[in-house]
C-alpha positions as CSV (number, residue, x, y, z in Angstrom):
1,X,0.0,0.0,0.0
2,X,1.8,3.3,-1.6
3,X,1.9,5.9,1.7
4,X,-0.5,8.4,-0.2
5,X,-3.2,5.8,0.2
6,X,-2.1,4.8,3.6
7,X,-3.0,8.2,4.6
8,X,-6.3,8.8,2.8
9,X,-7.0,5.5,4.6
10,X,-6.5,6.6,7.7
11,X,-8.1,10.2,7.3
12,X,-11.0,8.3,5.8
13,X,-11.8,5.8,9.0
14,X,-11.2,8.6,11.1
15,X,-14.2,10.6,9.8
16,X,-16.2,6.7,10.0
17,X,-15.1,6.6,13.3
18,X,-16.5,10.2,14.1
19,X,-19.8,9.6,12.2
20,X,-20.6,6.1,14.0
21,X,-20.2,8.2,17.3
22,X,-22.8,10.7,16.3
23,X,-24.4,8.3,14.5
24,X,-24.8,6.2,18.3
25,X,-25.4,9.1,19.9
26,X,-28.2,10.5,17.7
27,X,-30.1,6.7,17.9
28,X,-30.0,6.7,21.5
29,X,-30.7,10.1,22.7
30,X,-33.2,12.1,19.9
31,X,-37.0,11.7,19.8
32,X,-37.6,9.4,16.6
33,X,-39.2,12.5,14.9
34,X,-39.1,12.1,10.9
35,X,-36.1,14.6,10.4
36,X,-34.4,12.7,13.4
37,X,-34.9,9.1,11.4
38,X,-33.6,11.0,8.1
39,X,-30.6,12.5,9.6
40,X,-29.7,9.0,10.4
41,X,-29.5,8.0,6.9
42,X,-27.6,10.8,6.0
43,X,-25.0,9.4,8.6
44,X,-25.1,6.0,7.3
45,X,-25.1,7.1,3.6
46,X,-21.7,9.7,4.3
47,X,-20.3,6.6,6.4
48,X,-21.0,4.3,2.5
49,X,-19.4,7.4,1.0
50,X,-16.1,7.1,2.0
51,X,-15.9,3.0,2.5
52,X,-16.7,3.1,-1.6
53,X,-14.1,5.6,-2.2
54,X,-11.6,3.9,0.1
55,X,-12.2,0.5,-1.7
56,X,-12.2,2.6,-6.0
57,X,-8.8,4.0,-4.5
58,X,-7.4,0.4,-3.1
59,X,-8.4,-1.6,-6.5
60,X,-7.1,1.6,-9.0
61,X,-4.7,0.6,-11.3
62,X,-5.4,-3.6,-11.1
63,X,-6.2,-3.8,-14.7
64,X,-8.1,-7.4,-13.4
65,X,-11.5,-7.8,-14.6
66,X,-12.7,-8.8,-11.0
67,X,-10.6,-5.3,-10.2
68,X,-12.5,-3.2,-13.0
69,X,-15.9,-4.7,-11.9
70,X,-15.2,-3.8,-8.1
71,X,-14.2,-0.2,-9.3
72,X,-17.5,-0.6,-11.4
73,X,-19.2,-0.9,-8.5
74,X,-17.9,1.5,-6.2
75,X,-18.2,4.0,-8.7
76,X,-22.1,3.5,-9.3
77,X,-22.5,3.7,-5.3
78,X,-20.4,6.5,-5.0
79,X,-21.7,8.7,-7.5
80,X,-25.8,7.6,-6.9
81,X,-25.0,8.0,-3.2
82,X,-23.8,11.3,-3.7
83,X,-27.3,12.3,-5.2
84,X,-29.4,10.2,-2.7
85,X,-27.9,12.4,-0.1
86,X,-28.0,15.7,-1.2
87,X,-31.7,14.7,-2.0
88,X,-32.0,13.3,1.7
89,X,-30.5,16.5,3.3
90,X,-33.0,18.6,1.2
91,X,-35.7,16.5,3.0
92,X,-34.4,16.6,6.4
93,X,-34.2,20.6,6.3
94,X,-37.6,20.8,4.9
95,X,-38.9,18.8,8.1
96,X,-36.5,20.2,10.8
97,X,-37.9,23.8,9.1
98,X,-41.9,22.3,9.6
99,X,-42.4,22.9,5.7
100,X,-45.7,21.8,5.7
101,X,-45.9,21.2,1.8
102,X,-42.3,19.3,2.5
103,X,-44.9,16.0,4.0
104,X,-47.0,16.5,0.1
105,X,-46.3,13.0,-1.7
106,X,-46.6,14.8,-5.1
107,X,-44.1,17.5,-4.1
108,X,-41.4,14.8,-3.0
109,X,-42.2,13.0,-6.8
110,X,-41.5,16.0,-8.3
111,X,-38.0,16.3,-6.2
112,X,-37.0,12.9,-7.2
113,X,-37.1,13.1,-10.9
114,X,-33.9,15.1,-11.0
115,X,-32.6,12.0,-8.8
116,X,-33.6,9.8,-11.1
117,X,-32.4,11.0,-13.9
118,X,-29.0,11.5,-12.5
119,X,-29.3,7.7,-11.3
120,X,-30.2,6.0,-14.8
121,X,-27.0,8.7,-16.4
122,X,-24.8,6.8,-13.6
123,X,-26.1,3.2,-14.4
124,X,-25.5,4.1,-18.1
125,X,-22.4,5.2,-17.8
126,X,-21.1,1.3,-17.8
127,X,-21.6,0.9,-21.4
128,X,-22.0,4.4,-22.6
129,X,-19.4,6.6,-20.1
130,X,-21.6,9.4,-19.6
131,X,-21.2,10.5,-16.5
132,X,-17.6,7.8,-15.7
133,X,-15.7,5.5,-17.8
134,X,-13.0,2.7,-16.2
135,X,-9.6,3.4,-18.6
136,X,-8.2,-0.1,-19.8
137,X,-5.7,0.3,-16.7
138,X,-8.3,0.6,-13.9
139,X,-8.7,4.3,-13.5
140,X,-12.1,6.0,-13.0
141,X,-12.4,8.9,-15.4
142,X,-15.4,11.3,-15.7
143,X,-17.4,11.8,-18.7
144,X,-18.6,14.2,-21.2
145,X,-21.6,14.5,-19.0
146,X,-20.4,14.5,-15.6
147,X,-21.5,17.8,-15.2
148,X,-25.5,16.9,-15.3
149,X,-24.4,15.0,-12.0
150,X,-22.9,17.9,-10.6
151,X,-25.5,20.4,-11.6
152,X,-28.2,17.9,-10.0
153,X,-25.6,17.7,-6.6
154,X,-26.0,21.4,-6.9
155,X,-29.5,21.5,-7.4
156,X,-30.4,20.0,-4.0
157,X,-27.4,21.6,-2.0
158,X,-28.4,24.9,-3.2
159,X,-31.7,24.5,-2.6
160,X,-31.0,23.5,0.9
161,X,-28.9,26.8,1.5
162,X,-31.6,28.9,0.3
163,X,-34.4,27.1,2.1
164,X,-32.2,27.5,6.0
165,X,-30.1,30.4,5.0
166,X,-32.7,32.6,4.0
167,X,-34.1,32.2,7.6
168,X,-31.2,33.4,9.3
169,X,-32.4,37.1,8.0
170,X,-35.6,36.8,9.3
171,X,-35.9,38.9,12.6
172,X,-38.3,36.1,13.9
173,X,-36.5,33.0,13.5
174,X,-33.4,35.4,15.7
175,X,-33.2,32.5,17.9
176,X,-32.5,29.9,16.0
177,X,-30.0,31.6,14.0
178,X,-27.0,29.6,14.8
179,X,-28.9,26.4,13.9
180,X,-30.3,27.5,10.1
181,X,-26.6,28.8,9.6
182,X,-25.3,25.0,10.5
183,X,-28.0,23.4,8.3
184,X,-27.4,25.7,5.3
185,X,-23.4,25.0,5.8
186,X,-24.6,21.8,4.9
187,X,-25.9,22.5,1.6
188,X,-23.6,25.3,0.5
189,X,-20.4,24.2,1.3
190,X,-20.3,20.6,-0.7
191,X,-22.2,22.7,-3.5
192,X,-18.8,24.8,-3.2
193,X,-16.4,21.7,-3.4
194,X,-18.5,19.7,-5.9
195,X,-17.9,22.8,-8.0
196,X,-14.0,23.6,-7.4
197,X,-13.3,19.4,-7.8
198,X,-14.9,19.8,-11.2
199,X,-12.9,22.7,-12.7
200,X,-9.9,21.5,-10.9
201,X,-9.6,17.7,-10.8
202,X,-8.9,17.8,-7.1
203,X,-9.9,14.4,-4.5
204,X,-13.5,14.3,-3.9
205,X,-13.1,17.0,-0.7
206,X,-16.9,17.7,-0.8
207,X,-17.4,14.7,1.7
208,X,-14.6,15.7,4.4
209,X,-16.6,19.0,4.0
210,X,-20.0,17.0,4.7
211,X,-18.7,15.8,7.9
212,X,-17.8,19.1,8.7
213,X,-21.2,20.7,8.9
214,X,-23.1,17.3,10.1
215,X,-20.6,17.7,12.7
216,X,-22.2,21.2,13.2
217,X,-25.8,20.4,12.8
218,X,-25.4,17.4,15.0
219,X,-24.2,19.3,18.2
220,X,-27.1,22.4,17.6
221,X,-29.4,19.7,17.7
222,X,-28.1,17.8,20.7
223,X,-27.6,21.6,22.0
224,X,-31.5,22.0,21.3
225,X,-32.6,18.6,22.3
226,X,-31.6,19.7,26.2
227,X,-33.5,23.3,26.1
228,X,-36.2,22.8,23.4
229,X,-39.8,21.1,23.1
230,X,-39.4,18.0,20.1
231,X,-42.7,18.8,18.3
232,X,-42.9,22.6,18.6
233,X,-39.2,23.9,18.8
234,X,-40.4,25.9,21.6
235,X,-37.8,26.7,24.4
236,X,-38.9,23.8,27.2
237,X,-40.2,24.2,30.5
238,X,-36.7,23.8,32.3
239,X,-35.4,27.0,30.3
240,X,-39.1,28.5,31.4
241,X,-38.1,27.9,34.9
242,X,-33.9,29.2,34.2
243,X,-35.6,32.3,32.5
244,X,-37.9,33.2,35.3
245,X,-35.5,32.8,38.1
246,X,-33.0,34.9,35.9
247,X,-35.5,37.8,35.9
248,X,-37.3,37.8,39.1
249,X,-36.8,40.3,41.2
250,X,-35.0,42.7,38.8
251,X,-35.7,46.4,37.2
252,X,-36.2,46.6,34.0
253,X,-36.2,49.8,32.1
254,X,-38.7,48.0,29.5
255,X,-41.3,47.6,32.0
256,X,-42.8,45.2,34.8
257,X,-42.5,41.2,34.3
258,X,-45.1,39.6,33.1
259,X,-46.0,36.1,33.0
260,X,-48.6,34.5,30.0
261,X,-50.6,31.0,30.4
262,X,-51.6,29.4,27.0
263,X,-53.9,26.8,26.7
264,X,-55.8,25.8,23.6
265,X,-59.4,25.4,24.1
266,X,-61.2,21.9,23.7
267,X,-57.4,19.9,22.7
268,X,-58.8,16.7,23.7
269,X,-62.1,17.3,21.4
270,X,-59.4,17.9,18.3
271,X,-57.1,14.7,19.6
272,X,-60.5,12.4,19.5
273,X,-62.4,13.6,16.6
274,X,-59.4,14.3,14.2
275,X,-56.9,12.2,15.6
276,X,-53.2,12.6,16.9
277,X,-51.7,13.8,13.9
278,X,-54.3,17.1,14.2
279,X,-53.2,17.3,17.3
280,X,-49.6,17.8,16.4
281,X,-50.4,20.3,13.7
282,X,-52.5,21.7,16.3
283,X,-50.1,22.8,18.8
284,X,-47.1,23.4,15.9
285,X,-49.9,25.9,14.4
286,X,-50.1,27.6,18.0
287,X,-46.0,27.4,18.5
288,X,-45.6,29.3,14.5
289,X,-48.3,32.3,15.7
290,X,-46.4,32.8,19.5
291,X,-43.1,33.3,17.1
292,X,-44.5,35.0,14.6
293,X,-45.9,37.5,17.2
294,X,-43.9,37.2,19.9
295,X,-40.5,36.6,18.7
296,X,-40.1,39.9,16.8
297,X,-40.9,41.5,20.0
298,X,-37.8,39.9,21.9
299,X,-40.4,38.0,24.2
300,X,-39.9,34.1,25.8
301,X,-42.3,32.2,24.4
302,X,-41.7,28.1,25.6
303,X,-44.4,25.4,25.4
304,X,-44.9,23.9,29.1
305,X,-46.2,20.6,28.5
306,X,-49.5,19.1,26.9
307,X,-51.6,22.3,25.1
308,X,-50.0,24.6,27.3
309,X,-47.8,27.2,26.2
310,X,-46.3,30.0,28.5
311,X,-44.8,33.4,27.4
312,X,-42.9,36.1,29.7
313,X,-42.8,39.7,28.6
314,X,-41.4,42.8,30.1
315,X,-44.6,45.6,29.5
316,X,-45.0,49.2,30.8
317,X,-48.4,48.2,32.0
318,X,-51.7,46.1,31.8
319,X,-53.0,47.9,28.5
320,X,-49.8,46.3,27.1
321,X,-50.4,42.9,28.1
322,X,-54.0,42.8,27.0
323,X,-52.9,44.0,23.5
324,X,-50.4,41.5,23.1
325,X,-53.5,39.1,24.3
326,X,-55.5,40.9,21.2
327,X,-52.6,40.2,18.8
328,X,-52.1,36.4,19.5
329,X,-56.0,36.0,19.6
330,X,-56.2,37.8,16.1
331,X,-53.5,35.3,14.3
332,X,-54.8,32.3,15.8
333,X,-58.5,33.2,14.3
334,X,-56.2,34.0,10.6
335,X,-54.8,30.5,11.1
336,X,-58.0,29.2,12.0
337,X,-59.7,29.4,8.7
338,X,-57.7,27.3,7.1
339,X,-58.0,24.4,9.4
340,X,-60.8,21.1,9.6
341,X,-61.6,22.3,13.7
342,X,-62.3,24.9,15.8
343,X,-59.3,26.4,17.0
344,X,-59.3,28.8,19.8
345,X,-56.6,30.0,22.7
346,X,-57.4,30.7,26.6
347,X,-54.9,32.8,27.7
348,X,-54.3,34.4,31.2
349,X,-51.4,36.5,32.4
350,X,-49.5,37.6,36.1
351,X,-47.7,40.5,36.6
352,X,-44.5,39.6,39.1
353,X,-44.6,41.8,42.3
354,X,-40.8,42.4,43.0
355,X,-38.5,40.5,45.6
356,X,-39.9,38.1,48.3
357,X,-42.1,36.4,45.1
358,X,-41.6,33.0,44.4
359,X,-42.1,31.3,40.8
360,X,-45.2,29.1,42.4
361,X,-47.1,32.3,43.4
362,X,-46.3,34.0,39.8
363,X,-47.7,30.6,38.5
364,X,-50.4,30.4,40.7
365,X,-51.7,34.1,40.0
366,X,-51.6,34.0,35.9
367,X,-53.4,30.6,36.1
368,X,-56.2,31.6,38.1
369,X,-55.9,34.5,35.5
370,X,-56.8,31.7,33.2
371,X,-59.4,29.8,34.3
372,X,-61.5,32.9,34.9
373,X,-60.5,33.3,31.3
374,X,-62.0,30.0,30.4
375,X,-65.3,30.4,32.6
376,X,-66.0,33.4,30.8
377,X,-66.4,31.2,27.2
């Protein structure tokens, strides 16, 4: 074994090694969401990346027809590979982003026929050498057409970019900044090196850069997974309770402290008569108005368990807090139009009274706040 491919060896089970941590650590300690289940098989499919490459670079220049068949092979997977994970990612960003169109059947058809083509191009490529050809000595070579693969590769990364990078200039999405720059990473930067290895020739560095920014997403999801709700995104009612103690009993030159109760009206009624599924949408419909209204604003919104959301404000005065009330209450009766079921929010609110308060009499006070709210309907 010539030293060169002693060291691409070693470089390339050291990135297997690092993906088959994550890859344990995803499978035992995520929720087994959809975009969790396709993350894996982006790990598994990056992990088949390299062990095809590793094997085209051991059997490369064996002019053996069992040799050219294994290069052949490796080829095919490498290349097809290549395009059912771009076309993977695309998917996983469009679920981690709660796309709803992203769960349409016809939209994911229309998705795969660049993928397909690209595939049936590859497979041709044994007799015609469209998109590869194996030279008499056992050298892959790319085609005349290899650029159609690219172009597709760059298709879906691209698309991916736009889809989470675009979000990171949107002032409510502020929060999860860091985590739509990781996931566009993921899209842009292999776009980038699929690119430069085509005008340059260069080793197939788009992978090593793919581990890079999986490597990114994966710890801003595990990051997320300790502070943030599954379904909704929603900060979680630990980093409620961290919040709240962080601000009680402090000035504020924005106004007094003031503590919101959620609770969608009748949940159970939706959950029976529409099913689970409703449900979900349900609450991820509620979670989209409280950032679209309330993340602009610079408030905490969190979801604290169940149908019950909670949202802490700083407001000069009552007035305030019943306006924000009017705002929600107006983009949850938008949204509501365009679903099968009635859906309609309670919502309550406390005002803290200073030092000496605990976070049980806060609670206590803005959920009596709403159940007067809810005798009232």
């Amino acid at each position: 074994m010539s030293e060169y491919l002693l060291e691409y060896a070693e470089i390339s089970l050291f990135c297997i090694a690092v993906l088959a941590v994550m890859l344990r650590a995803l499978r035992t300690s995520l929720n087994r969401l959809a975009d969790q289940t396709i993350l894996t098989h982006v790990f598994v499919m990056i992990m088949m990346l390299f062990v095809f490459d590793l094997v085209s670079e051991m059997v490369e220049g064996h002019a053996t027809p069992a040799a050219i068949a294994v290069n052949h092979v490796c080829c095919i997977a490498f290349l097809s590979l290549n395009l059912f994970l771009a076309f993977q990612w695309l998917r996983f960003v469009g679920y981690n982003l709660q796309l709803h169109f992203w769960h349409q059947k016809r939209t994911l058809l229309y998705l795969l026929i660049p993928l397909m083509v690209g595939v049936l191009l590859i497979v041709c490529s044994i007799s015609q050498g469209w998109i590869y050809r194996i030279s008499p000595d056992n050298h892959a070579i790319r085609g005349n057409a290899y650029f159609v693969y690219i172009a597709i590769c760059c298709f879906y990364m691209l698309g991916t970019g736009f889809i989470a990078g675009r979000r990171v200039f949107i002032r409510r999405y502020y929060s999860d900044k860091l985590l739509y720059l990781a996931l566009a990473s993921c899209g842009v930067l292999p776009a980038f090196f699929f690119v430069l290895e085509y005008f340059t020739g260069t080793h197939p560095f788009s992978v090593y850069s793919m581990v890079v920014a999986v490597l990114w997403v994966f710890l801003e999801l595990q990051s997320r997974m300790i502070s943030t709700d599954p379904l909704t995104k929603l900060n979680n009612r630990n980093q409620l309770n961290v919040f709240l103690d962080s601000k009680m009993g402090q000035n504020s030159a924005k106004g007094s402290l003031y503590l919101f109760v959620l609770d969608v009206d009748k949940f159970k009624d939706i959950n029976d008569n529409f099913g689970h599924h409703e449900g979900d949408r349900a609450l991820i419909t509620v979670a989209d108005v409280l950032k679209k209204v309330c993340g602009p604003r610079g408030h905490f919104i969190s979801r604290f368990g169940g149908d019950e959301f909670n949202l802490v404000a700083e407001l000069p005065d009552a007035s305030a807090a019943e306006a924000l009330k009017d705002v929600i209450n107006e983009e949850i009766a938008f949204r509501d139009e365009t679903l099968p079921y009635r859906l309609c929010l309670s919502i309550g609110y406390a005002t803290g009274r200073g030092k000496g308060e605990t976070l049980k009499d806060l609670f206590e006070r803005a959920d009596e706040a709403l159940y007067r709210e809810k005798a009232k309907r």
